[in-house]
C-alpha positions in Angstrom: -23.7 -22.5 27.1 -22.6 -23.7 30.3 -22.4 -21.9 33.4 -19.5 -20.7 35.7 -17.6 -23.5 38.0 -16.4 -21.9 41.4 -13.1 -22.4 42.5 -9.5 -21.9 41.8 -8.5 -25.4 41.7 -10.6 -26.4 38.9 -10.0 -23.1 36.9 -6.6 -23.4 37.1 -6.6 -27.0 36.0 -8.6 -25.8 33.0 -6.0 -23.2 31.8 -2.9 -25.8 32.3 -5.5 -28.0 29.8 -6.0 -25.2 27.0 -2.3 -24.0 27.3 -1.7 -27.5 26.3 -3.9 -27.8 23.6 -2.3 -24.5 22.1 1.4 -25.3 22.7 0.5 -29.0 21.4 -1.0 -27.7 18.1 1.6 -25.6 17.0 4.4 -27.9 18.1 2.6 -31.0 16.3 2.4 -28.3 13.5 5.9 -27.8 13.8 6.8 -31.6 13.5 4.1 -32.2 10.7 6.2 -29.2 9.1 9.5 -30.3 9.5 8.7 -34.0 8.3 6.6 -32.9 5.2 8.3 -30.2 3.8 11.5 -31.9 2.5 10.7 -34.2 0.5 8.3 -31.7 -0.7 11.0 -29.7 -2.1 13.4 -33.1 -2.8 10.6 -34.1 -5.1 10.7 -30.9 -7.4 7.0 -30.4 -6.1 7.8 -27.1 -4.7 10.1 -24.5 -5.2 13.0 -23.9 -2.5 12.3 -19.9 -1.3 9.5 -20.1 -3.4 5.6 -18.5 -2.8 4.4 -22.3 -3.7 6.4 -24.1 -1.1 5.2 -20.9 1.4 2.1 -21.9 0.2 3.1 -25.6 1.2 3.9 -24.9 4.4 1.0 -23.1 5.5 -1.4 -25.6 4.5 1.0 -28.6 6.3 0.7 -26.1 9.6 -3.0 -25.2 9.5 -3.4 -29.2 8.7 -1.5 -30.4 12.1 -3.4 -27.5 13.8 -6.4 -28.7 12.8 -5.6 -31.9 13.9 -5.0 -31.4 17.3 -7.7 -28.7 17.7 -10.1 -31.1 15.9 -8.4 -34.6 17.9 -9.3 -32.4 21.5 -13.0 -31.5 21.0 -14.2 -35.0 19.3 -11.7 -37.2 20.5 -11.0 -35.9 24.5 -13.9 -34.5 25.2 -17.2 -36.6 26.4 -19.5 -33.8 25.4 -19.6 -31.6 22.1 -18.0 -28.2 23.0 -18.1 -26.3 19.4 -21.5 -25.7 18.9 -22.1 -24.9 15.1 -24.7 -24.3 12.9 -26.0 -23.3 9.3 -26.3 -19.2 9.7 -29.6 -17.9 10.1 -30.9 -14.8 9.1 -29.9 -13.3 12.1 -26.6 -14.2 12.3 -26.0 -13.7 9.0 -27.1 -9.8 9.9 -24.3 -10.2 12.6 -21.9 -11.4 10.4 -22.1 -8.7 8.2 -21.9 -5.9 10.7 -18.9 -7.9 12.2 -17.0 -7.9 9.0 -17.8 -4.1 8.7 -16.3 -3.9 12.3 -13.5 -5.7 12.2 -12.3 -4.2 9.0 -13.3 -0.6 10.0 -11.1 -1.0 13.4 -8.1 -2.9 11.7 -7.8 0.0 9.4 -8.2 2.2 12.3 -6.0 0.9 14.9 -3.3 1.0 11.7 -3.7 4.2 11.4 -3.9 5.3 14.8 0.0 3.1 15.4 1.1 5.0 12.1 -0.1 8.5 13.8 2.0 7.3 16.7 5.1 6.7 14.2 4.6 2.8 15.0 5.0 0.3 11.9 2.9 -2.3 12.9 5.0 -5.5 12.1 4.2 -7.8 8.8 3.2 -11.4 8.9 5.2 -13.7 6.8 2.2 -14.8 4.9 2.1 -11.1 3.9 5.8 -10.5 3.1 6.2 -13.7 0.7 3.7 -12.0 -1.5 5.1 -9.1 -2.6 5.3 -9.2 -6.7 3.4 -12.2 -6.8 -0.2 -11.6 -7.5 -1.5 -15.1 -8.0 0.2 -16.1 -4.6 -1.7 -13.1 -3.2 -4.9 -14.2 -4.9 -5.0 -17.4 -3.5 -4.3 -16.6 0.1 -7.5 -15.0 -0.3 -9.2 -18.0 -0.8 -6.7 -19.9 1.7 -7.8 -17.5 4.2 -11.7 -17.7 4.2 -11.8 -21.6 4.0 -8.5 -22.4 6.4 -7.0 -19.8 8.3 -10.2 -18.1 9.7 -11.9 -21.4 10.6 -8.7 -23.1 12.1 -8.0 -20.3 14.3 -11.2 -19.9 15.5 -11.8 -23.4 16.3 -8.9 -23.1 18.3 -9.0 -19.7 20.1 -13.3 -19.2 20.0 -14.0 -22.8 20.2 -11.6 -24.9 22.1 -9.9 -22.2 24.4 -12.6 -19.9 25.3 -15.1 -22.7 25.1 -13.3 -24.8 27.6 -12.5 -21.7 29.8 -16.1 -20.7 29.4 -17.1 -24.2 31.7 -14.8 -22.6 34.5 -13.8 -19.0 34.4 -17.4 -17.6 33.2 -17.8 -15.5 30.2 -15.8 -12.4 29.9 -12.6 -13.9 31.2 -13.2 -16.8 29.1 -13.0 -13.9 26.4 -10.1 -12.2 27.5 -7.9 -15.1 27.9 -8.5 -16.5 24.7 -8.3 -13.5 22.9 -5.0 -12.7 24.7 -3.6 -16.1 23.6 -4.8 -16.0 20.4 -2.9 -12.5 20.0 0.4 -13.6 21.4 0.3 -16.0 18.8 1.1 -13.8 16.4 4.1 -12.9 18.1 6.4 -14.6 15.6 5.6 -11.6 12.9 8.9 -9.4 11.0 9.7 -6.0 12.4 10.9 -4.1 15.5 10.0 -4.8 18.8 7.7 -2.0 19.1 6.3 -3.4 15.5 5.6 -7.0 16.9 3.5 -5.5 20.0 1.6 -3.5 17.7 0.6 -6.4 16.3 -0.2 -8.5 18.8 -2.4 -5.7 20.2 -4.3 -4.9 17.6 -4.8 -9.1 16.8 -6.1 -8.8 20.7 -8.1 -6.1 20.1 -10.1 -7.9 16.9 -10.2 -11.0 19.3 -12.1 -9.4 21.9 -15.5 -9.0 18.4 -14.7 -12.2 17.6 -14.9 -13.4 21.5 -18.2 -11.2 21.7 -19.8 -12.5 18.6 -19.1 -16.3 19.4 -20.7 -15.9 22.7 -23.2 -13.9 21.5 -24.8 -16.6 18.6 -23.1 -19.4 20.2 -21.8 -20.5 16.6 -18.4 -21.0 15.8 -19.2 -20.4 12.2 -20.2 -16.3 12.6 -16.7 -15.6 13.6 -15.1 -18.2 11.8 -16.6 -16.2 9.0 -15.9 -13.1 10.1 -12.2 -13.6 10.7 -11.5 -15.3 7.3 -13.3 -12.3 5.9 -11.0 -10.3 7.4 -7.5 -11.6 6.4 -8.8 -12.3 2.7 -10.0 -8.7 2.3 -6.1 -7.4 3.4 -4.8 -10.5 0.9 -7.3 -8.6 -1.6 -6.3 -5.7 -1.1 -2.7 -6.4 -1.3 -3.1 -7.8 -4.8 -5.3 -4.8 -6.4 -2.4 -3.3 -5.3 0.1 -5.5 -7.4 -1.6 -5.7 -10.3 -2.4 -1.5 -10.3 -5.6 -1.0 -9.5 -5.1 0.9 -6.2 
């Protein structure tokens, strides 16, 4: 990967460029949202308040998202910046011990905020699903093949790769992974609740940071993230149809 670029000007005109990429993703998003939607639900396809129009919605936002994340690093840029590649064994060993990882410390930093008398706060994508299995069952699926991979290719590939050119590789890191937890700002619960959350998303972003660096291949935390979310949608729906 490329090296470290010396000076504050440049660096600084590097984060103003990924702060734009990320506000410009989620607002087009928004808009792609907001224009969609509607007609969505005047056409009978979806259910007003309903897990299918949730269900909707997220796949309008991830779709804008990708847009823009996928516009910026073919379209803008004159060299590739997401490196990827078909797994090796390897990575595929790294993968695996990620997942492990990243499960392991989600379920630990929970119960360390719970010790603490801390709820950490829910994500809407979690909320909707309560007494809907099927809904639950499918964000499993949602969540290995969109929400992992988007979010990476934003946070992992475009933010920290871009920073990477600039900032070298630990702040590169820590930047994106501080961004990519503040974007989960907009989740249910008390204040204290929301910056559990955000610390424990920056917490898991710091592996995920690691591991991209580490096999320089978007795909081994892309994995590893939408591993992540689909084992809590799992979880959540053993739970609604009794198993645990």
């Amino acid at each position: 990967m490329s090296g470290e670029t010396t000076g504050w000007e440049p660096r600084a005109k590097v984060l103003g460029e990924v702060l734009a990429v990320v506000f410009g993703a989620y607002l087009f998003a928004s808009v792609v949202l907001a224009a969609v939607n509607p007609p969505l639900v005047d056409a009978g396809i979806v259910t007003p308040g309903g897990t299918d129009e949730s269900l909707a919605q997220f796949t309008l936002q991830y779709g804008g998202f990708l847009l823009v994340t996928g516009w910026y690093a073919l379209a803008v840029r004159d060299e590739p910046l997401i490196p990827w590649a078909r797994p090796g064994l390897r990575e595929i060993g790294l993968i695996v011990a990620g997942i492990v990882v990243l499960v392991g410390a989600n379920n630990g930093i929970t119960r360390l905020f719970a010790a603490a008398d801390v709820a950490i706060g829910d994500n809407a994508a979690v909320t909707v699903g309560a007494g809907d299995p099927g809904y639950l069952l499918t964000m499993v699926g949602f969540s290995l093949l969109v929400v992992g991979p988007a979010e990476e290719l934003l946070f992992r590939g475009v933010v920290q790769g871009r920073l990477r050119e600039s900032w070298g590789v630990w702040p590169a890191i820590l930047v994106a992974t501080v961004l990519f937890g503040l974007s989960h700002a907009s989740v249910s619960g008390g204040i204290a609740g929301v910056i559990a959350y955000i610390l424990t998303a920056t917490l898991l972003g710091v592996l995920l940071g690691y591991l991209y660096e580490r096999t320089e291949n978007i795909v081994v935390p892309a994995v590893i993230h939408g591993v992540n979310n689909a084992v809590i949608f799992a979880w959540l729906y053993l739970g609604e149809i009794g198993v645990v």
